[in-house]
ZAKEMAR-323868 format. One record per atom (N, C-alpha, C): residue in one letter; x, y, z; residue number from 1; atom name. Coordinates in nm, 4 decimals. Atoms other than C-alpha are relative to their C-alpha. Layout:
BEGIN
{A; {X; Y; Z}; NUM; CA}
...
***
This chain:
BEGIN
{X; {0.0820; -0.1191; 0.0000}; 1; N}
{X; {0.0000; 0.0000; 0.0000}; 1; CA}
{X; {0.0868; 0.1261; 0.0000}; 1; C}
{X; {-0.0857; -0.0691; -0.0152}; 2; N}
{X; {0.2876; 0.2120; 0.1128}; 2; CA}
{X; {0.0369; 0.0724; -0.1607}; 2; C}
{X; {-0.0730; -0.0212; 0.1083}; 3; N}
{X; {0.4665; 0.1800; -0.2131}; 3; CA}
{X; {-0.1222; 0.0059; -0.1080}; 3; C}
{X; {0.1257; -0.0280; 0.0777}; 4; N}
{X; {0.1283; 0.2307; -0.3996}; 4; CA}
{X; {-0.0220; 0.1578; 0.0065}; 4; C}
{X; {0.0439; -0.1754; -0.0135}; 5; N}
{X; {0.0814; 0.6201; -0.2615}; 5; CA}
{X; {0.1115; 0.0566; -0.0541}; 5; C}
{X; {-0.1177; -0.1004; 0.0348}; 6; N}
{X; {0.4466; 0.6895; -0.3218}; 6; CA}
{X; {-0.0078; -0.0319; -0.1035}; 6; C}
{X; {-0.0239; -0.0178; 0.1082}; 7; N}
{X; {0.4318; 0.5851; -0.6377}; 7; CA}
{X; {-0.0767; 0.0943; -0.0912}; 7; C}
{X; {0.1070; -0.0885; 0.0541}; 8; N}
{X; {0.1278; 0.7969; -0.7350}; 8; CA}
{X; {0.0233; 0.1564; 0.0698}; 8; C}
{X; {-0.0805; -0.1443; -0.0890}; 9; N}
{X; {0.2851; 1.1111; -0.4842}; 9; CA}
{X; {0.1156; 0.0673; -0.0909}; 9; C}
{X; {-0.0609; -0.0546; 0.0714}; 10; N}
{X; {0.5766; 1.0857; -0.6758}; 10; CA}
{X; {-0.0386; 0.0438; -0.1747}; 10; C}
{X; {0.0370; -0.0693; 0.0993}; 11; N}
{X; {0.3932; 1.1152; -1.0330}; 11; CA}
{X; {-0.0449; 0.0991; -0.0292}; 11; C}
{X; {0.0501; -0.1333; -0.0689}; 12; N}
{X; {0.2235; 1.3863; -0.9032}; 12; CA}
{X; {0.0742; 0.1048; 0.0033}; 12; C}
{X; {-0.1178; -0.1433; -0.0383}; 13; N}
{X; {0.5360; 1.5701; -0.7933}; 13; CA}
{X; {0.0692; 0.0427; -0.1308}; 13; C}
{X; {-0.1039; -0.0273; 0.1422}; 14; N}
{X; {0.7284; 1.5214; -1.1393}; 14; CA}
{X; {-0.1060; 0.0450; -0.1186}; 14; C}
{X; {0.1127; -0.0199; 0.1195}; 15; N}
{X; {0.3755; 1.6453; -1.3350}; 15; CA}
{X; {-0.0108; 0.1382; 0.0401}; 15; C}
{X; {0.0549; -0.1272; -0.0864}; 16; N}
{X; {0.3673; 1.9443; -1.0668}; 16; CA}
{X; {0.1975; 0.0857; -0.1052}; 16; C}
{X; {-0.1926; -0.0634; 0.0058}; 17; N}
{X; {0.8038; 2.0087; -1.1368}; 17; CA}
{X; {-0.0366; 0.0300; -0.1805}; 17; C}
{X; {-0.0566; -0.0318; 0.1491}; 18; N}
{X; {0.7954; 1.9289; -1.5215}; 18; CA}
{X; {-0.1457; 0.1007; -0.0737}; 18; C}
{X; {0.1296; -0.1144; 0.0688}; 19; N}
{X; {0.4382; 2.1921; -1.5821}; 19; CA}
{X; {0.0766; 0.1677; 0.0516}; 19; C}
{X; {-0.0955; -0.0975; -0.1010}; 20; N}
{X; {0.6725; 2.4195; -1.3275}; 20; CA}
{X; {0.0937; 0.0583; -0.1314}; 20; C}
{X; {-0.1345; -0.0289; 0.1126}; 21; N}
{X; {0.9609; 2.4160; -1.5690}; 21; CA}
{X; {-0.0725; 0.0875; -0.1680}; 21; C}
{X; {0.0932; -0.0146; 0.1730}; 22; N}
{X; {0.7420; 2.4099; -1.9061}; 22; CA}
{X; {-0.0357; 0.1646; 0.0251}; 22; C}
{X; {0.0336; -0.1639; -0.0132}; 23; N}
{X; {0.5978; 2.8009; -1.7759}; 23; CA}
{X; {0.1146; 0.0413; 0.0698}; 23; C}
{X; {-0.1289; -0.1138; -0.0939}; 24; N}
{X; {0.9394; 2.8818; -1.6272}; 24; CA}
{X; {0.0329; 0.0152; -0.1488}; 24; C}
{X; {-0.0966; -0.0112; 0.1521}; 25; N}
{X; {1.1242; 2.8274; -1.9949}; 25; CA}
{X; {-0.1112; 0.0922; -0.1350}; 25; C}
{X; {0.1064; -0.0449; 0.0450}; 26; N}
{X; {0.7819; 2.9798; -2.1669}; 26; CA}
{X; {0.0194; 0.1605; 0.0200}; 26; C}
{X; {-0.0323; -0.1132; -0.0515}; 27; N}
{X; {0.8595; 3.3084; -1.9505}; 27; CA}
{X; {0.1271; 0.0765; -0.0497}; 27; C}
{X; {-0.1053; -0.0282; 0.0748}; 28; N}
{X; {1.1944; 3.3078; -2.0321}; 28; CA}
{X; {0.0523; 0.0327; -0.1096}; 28; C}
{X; {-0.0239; 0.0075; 0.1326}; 29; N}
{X; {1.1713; 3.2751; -2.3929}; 29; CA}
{X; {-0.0463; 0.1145; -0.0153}; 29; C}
{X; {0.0036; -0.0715; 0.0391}; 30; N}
{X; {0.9615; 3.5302; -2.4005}; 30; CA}
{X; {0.0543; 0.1405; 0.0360}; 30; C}
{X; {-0.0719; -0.1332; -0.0549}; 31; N}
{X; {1.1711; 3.8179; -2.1732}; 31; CA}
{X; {0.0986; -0.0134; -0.1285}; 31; C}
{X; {-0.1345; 0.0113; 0.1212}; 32; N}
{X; {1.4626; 3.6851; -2.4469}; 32; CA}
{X; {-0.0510; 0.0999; -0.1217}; 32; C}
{X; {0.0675; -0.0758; 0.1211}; 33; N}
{X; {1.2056; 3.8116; -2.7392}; 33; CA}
{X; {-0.0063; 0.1364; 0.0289}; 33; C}
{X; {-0.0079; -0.1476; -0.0306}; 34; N}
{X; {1.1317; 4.1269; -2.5827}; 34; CA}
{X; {0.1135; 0.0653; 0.0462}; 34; C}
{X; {-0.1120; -0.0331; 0.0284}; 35; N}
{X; {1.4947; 4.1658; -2.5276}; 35; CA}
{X; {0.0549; 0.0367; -0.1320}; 35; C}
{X; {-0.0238; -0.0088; 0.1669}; 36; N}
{X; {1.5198; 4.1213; -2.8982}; 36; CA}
{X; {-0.0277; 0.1010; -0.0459}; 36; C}
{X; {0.0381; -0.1559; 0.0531}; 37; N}
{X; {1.3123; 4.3616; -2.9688}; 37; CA}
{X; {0.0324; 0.1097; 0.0181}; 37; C}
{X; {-0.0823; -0.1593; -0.0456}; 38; N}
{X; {1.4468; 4.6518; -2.7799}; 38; CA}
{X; {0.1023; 0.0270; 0.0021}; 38; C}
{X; {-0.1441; -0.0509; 0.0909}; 39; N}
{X; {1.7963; 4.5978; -2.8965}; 39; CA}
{X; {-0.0439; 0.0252; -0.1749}; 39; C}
{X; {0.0654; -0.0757; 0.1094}; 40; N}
{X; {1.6139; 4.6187; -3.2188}; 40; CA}
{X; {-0.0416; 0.1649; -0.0227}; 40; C}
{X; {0.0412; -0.1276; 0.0052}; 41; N}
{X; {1.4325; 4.9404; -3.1637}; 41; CA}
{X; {0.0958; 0.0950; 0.0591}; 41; C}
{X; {-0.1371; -0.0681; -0.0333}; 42; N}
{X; {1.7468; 5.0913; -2.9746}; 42; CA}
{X; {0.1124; 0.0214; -0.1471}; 42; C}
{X; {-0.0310; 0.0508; 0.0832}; 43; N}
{X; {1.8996; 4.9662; -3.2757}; 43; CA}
{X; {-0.0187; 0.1353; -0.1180}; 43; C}
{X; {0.0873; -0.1314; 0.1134}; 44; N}
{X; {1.6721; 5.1804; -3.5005}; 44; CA}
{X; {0.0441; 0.1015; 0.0217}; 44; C}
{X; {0.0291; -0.1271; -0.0502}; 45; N}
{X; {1.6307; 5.4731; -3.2947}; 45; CA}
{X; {0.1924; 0.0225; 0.0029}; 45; C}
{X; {-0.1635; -0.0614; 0.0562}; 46; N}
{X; {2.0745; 5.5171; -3.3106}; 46; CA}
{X; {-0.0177; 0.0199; -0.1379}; 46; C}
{X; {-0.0315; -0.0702; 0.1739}; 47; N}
{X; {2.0440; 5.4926; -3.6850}; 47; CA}
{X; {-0.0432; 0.1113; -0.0483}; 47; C}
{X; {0.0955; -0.1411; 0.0518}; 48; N}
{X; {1.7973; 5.7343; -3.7454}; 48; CA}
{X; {0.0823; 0.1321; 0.0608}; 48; C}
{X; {-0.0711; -0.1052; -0.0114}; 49; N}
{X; {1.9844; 5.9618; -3.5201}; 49; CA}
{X; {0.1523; 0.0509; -0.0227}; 49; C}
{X; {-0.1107; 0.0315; 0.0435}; 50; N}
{X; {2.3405; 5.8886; -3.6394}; 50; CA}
{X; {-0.0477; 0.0605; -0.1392}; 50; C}
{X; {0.0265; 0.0101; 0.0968}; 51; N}
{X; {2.1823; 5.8964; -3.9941}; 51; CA}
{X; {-0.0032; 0.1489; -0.0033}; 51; C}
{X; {0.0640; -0.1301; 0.0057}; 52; N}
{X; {2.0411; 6.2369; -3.9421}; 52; CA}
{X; {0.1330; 0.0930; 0.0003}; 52; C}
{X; {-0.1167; -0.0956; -0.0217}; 53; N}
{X; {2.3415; 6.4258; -3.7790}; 53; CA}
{X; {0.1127; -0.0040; -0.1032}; 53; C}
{X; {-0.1153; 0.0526; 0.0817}; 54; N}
{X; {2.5918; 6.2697; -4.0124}; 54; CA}
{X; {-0.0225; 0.0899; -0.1089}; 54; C}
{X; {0.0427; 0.0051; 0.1294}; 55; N}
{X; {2.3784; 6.3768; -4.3132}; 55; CA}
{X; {0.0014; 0.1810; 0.0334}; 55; C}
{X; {-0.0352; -0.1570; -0.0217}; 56; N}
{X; {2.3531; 6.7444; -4.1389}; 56; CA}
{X; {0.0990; 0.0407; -0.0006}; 56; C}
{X; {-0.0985; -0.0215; -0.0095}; 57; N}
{X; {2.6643; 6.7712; -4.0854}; 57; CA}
{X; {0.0703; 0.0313; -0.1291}; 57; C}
{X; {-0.0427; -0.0196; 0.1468}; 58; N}
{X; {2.7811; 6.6898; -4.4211}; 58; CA}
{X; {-0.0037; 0.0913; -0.1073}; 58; C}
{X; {0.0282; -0.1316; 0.0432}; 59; N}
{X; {2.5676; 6.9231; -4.5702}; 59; CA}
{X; {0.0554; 0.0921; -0.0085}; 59; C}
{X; {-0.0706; -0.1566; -0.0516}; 60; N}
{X; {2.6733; 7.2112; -4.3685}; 60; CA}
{X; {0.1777; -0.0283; -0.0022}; 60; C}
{X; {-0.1171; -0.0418; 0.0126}; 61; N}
{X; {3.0286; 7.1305; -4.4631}; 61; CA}
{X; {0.1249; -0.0196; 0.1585}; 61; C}
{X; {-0.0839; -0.0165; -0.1559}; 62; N}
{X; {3.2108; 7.1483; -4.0954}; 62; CA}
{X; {-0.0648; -0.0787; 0.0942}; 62; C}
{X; {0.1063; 0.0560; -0.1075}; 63; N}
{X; {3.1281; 7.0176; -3.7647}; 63; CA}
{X; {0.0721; 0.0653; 0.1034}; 63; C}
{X; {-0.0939; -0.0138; -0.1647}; 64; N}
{X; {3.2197; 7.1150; -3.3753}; 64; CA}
{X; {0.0540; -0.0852; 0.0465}; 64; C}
{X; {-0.0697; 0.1160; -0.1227}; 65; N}
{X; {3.4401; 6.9442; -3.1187}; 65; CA}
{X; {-0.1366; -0.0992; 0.0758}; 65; C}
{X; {0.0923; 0.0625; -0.1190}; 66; N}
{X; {3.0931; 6.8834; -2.8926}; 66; CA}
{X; {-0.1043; -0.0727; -0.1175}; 66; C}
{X; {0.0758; 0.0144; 0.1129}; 67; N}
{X; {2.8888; 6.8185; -3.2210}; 67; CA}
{X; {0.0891; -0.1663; -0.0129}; 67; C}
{X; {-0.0142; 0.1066; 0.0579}; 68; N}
{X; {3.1100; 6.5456; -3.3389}; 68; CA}
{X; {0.0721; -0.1126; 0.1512}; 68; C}
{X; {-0.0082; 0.1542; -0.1472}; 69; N}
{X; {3.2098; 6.3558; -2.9497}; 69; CA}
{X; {-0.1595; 0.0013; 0.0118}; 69; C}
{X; {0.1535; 0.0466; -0.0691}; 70; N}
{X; {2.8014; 6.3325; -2.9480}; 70; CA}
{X; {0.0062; -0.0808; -0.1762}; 70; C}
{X; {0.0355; 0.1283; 0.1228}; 71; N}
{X; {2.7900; 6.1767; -3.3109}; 71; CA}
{X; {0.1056; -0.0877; 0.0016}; 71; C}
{X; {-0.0310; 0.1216; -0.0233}; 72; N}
{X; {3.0867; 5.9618; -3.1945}; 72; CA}
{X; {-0.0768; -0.0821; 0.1324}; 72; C}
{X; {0.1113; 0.0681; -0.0900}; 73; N}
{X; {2.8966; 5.8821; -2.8838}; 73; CA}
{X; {-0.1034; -0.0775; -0.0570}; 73; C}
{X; {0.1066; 0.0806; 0.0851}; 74; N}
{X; {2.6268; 5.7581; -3.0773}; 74; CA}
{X; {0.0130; -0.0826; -0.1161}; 74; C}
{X; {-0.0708; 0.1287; 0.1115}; 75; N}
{X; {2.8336; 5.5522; -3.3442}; 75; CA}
{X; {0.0454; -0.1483; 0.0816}; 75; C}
{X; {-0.0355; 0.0987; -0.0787}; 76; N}
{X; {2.9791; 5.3519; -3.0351}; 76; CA}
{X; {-0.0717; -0.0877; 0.0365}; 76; C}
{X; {0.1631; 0.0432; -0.0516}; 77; N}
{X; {2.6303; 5.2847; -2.9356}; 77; CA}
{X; {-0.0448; -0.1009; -0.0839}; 77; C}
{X; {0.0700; 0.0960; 0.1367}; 78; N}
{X; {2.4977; 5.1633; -3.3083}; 78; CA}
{X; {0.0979; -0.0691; -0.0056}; 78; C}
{X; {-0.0981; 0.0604; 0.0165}; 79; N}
{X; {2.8431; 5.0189; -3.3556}; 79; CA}
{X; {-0.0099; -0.1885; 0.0892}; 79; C}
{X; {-0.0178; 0.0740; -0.1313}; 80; N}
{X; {2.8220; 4.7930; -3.0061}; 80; CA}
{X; {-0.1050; -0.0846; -0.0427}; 80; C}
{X; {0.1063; 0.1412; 0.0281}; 81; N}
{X; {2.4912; 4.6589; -3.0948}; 81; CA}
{X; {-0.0037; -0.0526; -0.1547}; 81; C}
{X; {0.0219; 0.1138; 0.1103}; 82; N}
{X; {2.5808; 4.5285; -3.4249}; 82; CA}
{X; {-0.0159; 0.0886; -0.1380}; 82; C}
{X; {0.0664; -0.0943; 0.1291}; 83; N}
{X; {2.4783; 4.8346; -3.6583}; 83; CA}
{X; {0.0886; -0.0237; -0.1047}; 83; C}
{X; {-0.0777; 0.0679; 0.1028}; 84; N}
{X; {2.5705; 4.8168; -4.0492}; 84; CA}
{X; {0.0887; 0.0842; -0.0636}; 84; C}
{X; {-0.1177; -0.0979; 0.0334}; 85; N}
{X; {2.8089; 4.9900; -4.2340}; 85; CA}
{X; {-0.0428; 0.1475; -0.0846}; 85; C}
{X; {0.0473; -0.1247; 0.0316}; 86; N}
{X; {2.6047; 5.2466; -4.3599}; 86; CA}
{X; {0.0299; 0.1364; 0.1148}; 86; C}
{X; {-0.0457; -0.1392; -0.1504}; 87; N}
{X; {2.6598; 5.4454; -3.9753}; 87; CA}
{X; {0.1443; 0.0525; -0.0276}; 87; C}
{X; {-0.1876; -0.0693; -0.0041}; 88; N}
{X; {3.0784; 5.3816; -4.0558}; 88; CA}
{X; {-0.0378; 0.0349; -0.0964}; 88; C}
{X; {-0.0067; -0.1333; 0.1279}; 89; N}
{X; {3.0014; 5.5325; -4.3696}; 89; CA}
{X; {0.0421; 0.1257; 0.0321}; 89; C}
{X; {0.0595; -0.1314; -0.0607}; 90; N}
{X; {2.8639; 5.8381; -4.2326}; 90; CA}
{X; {0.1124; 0.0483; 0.0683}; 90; C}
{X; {-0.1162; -0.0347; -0.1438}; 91; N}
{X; {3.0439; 5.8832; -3.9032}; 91; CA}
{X; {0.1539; -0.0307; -0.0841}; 91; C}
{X; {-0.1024; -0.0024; 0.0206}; 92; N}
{X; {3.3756; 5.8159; -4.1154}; 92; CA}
{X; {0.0257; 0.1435; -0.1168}; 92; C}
{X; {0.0034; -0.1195; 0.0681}; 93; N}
{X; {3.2578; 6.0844; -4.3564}; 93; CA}
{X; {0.0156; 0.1220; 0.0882}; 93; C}
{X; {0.0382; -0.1010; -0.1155}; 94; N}
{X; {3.1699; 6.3038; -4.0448}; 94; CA}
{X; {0.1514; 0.0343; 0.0652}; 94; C}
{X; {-0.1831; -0.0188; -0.0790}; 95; N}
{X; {3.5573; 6.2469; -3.9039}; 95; CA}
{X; {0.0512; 0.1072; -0.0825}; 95; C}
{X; {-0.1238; -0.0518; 0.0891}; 96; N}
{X; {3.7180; 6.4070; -4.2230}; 96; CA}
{X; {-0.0798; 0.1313; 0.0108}; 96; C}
{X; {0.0458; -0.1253; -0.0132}; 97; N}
{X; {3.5032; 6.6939; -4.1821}; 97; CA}
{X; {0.0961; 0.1249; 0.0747}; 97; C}
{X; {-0.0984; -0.1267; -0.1207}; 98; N}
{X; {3.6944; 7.0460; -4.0730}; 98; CA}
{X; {-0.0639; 0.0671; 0.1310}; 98; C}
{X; {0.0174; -0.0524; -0.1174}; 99; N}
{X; {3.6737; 7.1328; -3.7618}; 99; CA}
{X; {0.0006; 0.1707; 0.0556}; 99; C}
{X; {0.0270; -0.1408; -0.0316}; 100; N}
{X; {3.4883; 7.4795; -3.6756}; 100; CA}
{X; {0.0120; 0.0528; 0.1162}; 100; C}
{X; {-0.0037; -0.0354; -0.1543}; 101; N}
{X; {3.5489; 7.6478; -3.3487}; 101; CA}
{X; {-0.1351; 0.1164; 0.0013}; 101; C}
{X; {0.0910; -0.1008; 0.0028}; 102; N}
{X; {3.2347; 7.8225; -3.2322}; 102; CA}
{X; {0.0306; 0.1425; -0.0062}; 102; C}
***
């Protein structure tokens, strides 16, 4: 009888552990995705503003000292998470630029 409850106690316990696990790894997967995504949209949101300054910059010919350590600041950024070579484009165009003193 003994070995009759434990055996039905313990199926019990390993149906309770492995449904446990199944919504632990379920949870997980999805913080991973929504991790994904917001190095994604971080992702974005550097290019667009990398993209922008670079492209102003260019324009206008020159750039500042504080002007261009904030568009390298923000190359390090897109750079770090993976960004494509369209930013070193830019930001390498943005380097050779002359340097204006306000």
């Amino acid at each position: 009888m003994w070995d009759h409850i434990q055996k039905y106690w313990l199926t019990y316990a390993m149906g309770i552990v492995a449904g446990g696990l199944g919504a632990l790894w379920k949870w997980v997967r999805g913080k991973f995705r929504t991790l994904d995504a917001m190095k994604e949209a971080n992702l974005a949101l550097l290019h667009d503003r990398l993209y922008q300054g670079c492209k102003h910059y260019i324009a206008q010919g020159h750039i500042d000292v504080d002007s261009l350590k904030n568009i390298e600041y923000l190359y390090r950024a897109y750079h770090a998470l993976g960004g494509n070579g369209t930013g070193t484009e830019l930001y390498t165009r943005v380097q050779k630029l002359p340097i204006k003193e306000d």
